[in-house]
VOTILUM-165476 format. One line per 5 residues: number of its first residue (from 1); their letters; for each residue x, y, z of C-alpha. Coordinates in steps of 0.02 Angstrom, whole numbers. Last residue first. Layout:
# residues N
NUM	a	X:Y:Z ~ ...;
***
This chain:
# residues 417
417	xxxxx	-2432:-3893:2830 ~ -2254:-3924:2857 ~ -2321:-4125:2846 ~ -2359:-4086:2677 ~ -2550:-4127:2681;
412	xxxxx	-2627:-4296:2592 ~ -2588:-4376:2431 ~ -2425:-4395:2342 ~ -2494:-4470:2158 ~ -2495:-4666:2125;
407	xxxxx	-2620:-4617:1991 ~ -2484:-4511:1903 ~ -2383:-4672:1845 ~ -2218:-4716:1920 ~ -2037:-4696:1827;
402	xxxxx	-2094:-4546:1715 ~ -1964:-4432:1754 ~ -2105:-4318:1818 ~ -2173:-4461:1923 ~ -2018:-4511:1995;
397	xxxxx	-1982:-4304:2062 ~ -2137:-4306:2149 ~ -2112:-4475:2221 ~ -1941:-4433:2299 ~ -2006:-4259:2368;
392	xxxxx	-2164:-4317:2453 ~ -2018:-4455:2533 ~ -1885:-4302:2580 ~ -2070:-4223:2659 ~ -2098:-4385:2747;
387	xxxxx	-1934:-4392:2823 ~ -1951:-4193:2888 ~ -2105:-4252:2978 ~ -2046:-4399:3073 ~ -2084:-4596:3055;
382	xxxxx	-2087:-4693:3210 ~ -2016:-4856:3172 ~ -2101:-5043:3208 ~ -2178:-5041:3042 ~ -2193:-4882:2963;
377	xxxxx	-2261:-4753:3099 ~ -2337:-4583:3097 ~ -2396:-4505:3213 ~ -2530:-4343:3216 ~ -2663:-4494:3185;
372	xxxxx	-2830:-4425:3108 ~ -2879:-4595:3031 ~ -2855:-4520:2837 ~ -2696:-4428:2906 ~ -2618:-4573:2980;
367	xxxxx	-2629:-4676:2808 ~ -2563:-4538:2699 ~ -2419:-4533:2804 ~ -2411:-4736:2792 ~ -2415:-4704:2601;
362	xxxxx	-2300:-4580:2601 ~ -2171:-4689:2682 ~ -2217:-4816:2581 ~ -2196:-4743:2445 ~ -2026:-4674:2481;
357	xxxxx	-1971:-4852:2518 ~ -2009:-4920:2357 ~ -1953:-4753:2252 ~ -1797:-4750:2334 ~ -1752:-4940:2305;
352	xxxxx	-1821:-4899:2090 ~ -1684:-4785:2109 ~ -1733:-4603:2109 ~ -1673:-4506:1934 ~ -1537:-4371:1947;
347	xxxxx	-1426:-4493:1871 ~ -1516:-4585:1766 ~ -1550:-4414:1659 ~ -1335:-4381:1687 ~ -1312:-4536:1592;
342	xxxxx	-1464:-4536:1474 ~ -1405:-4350:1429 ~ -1215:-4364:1407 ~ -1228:-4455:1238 ~ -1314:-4302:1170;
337	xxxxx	-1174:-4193:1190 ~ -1113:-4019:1287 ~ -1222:-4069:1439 ~ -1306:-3934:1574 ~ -1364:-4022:1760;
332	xxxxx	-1522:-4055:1849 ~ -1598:-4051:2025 ~ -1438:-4013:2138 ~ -1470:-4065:2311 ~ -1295:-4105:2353;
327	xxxxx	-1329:-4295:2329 ~ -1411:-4253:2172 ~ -1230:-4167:2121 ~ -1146:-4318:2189 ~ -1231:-4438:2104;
322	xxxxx	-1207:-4318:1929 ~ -1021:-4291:1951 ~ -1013:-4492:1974 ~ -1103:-4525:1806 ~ -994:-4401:1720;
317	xxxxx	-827:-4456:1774 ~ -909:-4643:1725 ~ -954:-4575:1571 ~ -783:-4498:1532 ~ -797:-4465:1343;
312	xxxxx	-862:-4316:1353 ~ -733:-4228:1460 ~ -835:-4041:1518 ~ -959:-4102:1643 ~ -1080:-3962:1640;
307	xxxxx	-1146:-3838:1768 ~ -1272:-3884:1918 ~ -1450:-3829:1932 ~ -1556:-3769:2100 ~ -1716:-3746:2072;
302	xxxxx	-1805:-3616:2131 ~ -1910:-3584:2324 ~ -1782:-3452:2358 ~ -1717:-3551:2507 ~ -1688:-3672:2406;
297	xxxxx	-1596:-3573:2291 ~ -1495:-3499:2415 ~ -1452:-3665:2475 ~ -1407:-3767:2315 ~ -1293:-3576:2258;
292	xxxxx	-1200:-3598:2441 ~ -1167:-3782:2413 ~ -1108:-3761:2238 ~ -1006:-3617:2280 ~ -916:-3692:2418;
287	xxxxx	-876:-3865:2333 ~ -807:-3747:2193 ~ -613:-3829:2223 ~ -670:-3995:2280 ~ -766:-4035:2106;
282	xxxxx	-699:-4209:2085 ~ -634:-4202:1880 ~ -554:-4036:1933 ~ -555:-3851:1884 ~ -395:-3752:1908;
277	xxxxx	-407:-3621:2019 ~ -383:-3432:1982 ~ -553:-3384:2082 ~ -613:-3310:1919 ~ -555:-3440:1825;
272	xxxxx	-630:-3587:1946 ~ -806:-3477:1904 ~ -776:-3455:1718 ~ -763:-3628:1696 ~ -879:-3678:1832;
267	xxxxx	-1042:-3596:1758 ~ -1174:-3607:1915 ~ -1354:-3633:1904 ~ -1521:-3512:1970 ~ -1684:-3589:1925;
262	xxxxx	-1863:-3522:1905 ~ -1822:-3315:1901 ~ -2008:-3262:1852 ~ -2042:-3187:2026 ~ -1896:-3047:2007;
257	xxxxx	-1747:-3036:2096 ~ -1764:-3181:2217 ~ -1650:-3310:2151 ~ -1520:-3160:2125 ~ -1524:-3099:2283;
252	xxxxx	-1509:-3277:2361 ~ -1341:-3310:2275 ~ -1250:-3133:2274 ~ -1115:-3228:2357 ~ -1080:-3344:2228;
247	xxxxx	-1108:-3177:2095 ~ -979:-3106:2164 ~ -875:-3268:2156 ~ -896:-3281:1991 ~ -1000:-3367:1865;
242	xxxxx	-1188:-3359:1935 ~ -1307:-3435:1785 ~ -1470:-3340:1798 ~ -1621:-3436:1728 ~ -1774:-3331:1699;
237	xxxxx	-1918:-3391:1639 ~ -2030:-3317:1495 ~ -2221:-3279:1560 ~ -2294:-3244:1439 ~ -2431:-3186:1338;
232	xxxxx	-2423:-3093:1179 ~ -2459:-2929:1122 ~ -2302:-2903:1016 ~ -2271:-2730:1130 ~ -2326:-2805:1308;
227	xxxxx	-2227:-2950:1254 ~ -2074:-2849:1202 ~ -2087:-2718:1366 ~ -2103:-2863:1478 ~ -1933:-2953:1398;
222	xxxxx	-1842:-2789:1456 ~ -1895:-2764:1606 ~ -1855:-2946:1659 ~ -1690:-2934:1573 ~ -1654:-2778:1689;
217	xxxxx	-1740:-2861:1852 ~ -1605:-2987:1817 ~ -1458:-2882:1802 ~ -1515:-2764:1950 ~ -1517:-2941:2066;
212	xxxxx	-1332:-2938:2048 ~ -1176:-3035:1980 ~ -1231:-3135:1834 ~ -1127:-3190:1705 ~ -1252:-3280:1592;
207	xxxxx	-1427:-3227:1601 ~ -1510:-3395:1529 ~ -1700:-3361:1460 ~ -1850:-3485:1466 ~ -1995:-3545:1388;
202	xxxxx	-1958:-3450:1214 ~ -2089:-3346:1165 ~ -2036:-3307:980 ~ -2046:-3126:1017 ~ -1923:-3149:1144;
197	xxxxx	-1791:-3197:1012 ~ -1739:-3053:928 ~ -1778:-2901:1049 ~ -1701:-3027:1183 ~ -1536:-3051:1076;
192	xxxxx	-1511:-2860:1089 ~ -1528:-2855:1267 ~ -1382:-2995:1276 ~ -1282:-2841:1215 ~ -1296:-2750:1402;
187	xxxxx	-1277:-2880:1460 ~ -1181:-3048:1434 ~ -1255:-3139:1302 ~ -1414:-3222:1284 ~ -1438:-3408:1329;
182	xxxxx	-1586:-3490:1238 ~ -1717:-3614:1305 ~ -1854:-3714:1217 ~ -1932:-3843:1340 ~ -1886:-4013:1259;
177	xxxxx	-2058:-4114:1241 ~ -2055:-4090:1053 ~ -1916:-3973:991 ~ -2002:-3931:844 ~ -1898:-3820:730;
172	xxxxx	-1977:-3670:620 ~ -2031:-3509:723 ~ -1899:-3546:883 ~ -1769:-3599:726 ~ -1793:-3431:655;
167	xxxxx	-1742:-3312:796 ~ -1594:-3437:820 ~ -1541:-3409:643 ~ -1553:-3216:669 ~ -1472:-3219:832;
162	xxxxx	-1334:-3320:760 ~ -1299:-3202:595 ~ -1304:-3039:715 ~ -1169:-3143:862 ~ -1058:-3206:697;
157	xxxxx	-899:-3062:725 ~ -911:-3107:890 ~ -884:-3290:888 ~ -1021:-3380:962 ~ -1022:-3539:1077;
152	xxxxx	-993:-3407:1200 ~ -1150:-3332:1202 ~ -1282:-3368:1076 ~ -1341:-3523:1132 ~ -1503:-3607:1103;
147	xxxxx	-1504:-3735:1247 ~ -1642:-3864:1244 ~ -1705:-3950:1373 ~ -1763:-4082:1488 ~ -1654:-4186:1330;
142	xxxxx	-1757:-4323:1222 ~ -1638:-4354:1097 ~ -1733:-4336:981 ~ -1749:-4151:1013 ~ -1594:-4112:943;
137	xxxxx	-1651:-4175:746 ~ -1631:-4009:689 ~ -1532:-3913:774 ~ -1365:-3970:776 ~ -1331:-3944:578;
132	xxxxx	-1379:-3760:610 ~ -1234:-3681:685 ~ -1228:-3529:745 ~ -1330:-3552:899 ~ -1219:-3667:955;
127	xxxxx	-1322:-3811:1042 ~ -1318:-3821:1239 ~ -1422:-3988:1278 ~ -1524:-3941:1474 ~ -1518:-4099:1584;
122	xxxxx	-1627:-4124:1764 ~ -1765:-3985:1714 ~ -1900:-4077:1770 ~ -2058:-3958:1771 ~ -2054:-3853:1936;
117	xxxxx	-2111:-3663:1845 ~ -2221:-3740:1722 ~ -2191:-3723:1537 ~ -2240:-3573:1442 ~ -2393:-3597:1275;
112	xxxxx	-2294:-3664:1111 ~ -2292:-3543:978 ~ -2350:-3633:817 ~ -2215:-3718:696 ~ -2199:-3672:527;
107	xxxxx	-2190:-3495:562 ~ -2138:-3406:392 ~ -1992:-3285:401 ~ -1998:-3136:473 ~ -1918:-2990:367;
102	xxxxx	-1907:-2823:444 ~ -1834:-2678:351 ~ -1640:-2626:371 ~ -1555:-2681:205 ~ -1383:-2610:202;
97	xxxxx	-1252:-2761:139 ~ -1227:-2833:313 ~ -1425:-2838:319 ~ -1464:-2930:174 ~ -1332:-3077:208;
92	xxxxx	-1407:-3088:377 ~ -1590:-3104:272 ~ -1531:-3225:162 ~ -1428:-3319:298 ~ -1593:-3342:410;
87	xxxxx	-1690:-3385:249 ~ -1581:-3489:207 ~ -1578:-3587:361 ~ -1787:-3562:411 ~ -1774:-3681:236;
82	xxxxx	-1698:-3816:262 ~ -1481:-3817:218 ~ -1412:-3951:139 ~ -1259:-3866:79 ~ -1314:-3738:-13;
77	xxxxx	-1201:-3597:-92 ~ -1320:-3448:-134 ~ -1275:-3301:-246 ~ -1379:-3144:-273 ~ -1376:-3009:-350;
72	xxxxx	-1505:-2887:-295 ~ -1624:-2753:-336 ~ -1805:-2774:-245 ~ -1759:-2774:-67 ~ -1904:-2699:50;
67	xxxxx	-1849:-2828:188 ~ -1991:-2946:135 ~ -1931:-2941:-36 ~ -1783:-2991:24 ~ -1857:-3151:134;
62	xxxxx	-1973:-3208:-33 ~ -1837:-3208:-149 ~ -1723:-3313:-27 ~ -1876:-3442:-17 ~ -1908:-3433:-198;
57	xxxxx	-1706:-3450:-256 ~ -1700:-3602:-111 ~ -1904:-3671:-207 ~ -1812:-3655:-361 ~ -1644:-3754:-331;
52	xxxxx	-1732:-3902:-243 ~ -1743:-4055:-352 ~ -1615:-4001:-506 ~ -1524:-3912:-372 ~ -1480:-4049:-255;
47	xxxxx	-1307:-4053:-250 ~ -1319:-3857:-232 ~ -1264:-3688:-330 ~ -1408:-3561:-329 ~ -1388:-3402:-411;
42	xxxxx	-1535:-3239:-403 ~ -1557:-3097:-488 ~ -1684:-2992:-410 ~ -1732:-2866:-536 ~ -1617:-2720:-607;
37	xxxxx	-1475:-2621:-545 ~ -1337:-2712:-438 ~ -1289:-2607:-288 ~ -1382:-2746:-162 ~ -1251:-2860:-177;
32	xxxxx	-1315:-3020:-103 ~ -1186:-3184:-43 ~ -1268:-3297:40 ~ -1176:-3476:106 ~ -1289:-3596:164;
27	xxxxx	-1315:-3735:286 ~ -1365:-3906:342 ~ -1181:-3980:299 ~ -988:-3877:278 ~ -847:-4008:251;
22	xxxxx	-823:-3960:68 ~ -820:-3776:118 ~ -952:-3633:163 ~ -1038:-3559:300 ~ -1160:-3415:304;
17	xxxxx	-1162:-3240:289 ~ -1106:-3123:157 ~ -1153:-2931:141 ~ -1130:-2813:-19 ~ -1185:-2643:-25;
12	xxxxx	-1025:-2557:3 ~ -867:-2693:-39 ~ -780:-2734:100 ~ -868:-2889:106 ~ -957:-2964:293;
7	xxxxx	-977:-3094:406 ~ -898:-3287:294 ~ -889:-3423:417 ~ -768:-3543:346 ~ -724:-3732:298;
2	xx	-553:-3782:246 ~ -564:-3829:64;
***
């Protein structure tokens, strides 16, 4: 049987959510009919019901109960699914069929405090937000981080059932190391998501389809009002991904709308589209709007991120995409697949011949300062300011990949000092 992503009956007071079908893993189908009179009746059909089957009729209990349901049929179809899953389906299941109170389900993981605004960020893993199989086991593959998506990944009839499942994977996954991002949908309904998710203190939002700085002072607003309201501290970045040639132009605007935007990065499929283009393996055709988004953003003082490389079988497309991006002055890129992370990760890594000579450099810097020397020289060669500040830059960006140990730290002044 075909798989299938069941939304909602046409019978009143009935709601289905969830996958189902022989080739269907990590998840579960719910079917409740809240016009049955009587307790709650509940059905589970799993592989492992002899094992499990009470504590999935408990957990699905539990989330109706919290939603002020206390007459139901239900049905469950499990097909591996943990428990933030059915709970997640449960409660989407709930709703479709009438149910409007609030049911959170049980944090098993504790919010994490925000991540720094310059951590690495050189690959962020988009997962479908609708799909639950991904999740899990994500973080060991030791991505920068962690895409929850509820964009495009998401049909439209599935965007409640995704936000609900992502909602519960911030309370109930640990992504390790990965800093926890999710990309909202295009405004005004990614406002929506934000009600969902922000309360879960995510590190950092994507704005996809950005054209103006209004956009991003509006998901600012809006995520200050929720953590003023739950009474927690943020801050939640900001990523805005620019997809047109509006928002190209709109660059520096955009990077500077509000103080928590961290990164602005650039969605080529929609962008080549826009400019009716086709989009190539060599990048010539949004050379422009890569270069324009690298120097707004440094001019900003943000990060400037590149898009994905869509063929994921082409590592060595994919490994020359990323040499070129760093090259550019790109600090990270996105990846569809795990595989694609040590690649592009080496990528926008320094070479151990960088990291040599860009000691050095800093170390002779360091050197002149200590003996009050306004020259600097390595060797025979005079070594100018702008040289040591690319070398500063090098070692930074080797010690948060992890290739040299803190204690050989950048000491001294920036030369712009």
């Amino acid at each position: 049987m075909p798989s299938k992503s069941d939304t909602r009956s046409n019978r009143v007071g009935v709601g289905e959510a969830g996958r189902q079908g022989d080739d269907v893993r990590s998840d579960l189908h719910a079917k409740v009919d809240l016009s049955q009179a009587g307790d709650l009746n509940v059905t589970v059909h799993s592989k492992v019901a002899a094992f499990y089957g009470d504590a999935i009729a408990a957990s699905a209990v539990e989330t109706l109960k919290s939603l002020g349901v206390e007459h139901a049929k239900v049905s469950l179809d499990d097909k591996g699914a943990l428990p933030f899953v059915v709970a997640a389906r449960v409660e989407t299941a709930a709703r479709r069929a009438g149910a409007s109170g609030a049911a959170p389900p049980t944090r098993t993981v504790e919010r994490t405090e925000s991540t720094t605004r310059n951590r690495i960020r050189r690959s962020r893993l988009y997962l479908p937000g609708n799909e639950p199989k991904f999740m899990v086991n994500a973080a060991l593959h030791k991505p920068d981080g962690i895409i929850l998506d509820l964009e495009d990944s998401v049909h439209p009839a599935e965007k409640d059932a995704a936000r609900v499942l992502v909602r519960n994977a911030l309370r109930c996954v640990d992504f390790l190391d990965a800093e926890r991002m999710v990309r909202i949908n295009q405004l005004p309904l990614g406002l929506e998501d934000l009600d969902e998710v922000i309360p879960e203190l995510p590190h950092l939002i994507l704005v996809p389809k950005t054209e103006s700085a209004d956009q991003v002072r509006d998901v600012n607003d809006r995520i200050e009002k929720i953590l003023q309201r739950e009474g927690v501290d943020g801050p939640v970045w900001l990523m805005p991904i620019l997809e047109s040639a509006l928002g190209i132009e709109n660059a520096f605007t955009i990077a500077t709308a509000v103080d928590t935007v961290v990164a602005i990065t650039i969605g080529l499929e929609d962008y080549t589209a826009d400019l009716g283009v086709r989009k190539t393996t060599d990048g010539a055709e949004s050379m422009y709007a890569r270069m324009r988004l690298v120097n707004a953003a440094r001019a900003a003082g943000v990060q400037a991120i590149d898009s994905v490389f869509g063929d994921v079988g082409d590592v060595e497309g994919l490994t020359a995409w990323g040499v070129r991006s760093r090259a550019m002055g790109f600090e990270g890129m996105g990846c569809i697949h795990p595989r694609q992370i040590d690649v592009i990760h080496q990528a926008f890594t320094p070479t151990d011949q960088e990291i040599a000579k860009a000691l050095k450099i800093v170390a002779a810097f360091d050197d002149a300062q200590a003996k009050g020397l306004a020259v600097v020289s390595l060797g025979t060669k005079m070594i100018d300011p702008p040289v040591v500040l690319r070398a500063q830059h090098v070692v930074e960006a080797a010690q948060q990949a992890g290739r040299i140990p803190d204690t050989d730290r950048v000491g001294g002044r920036s030369p712009r000092a």
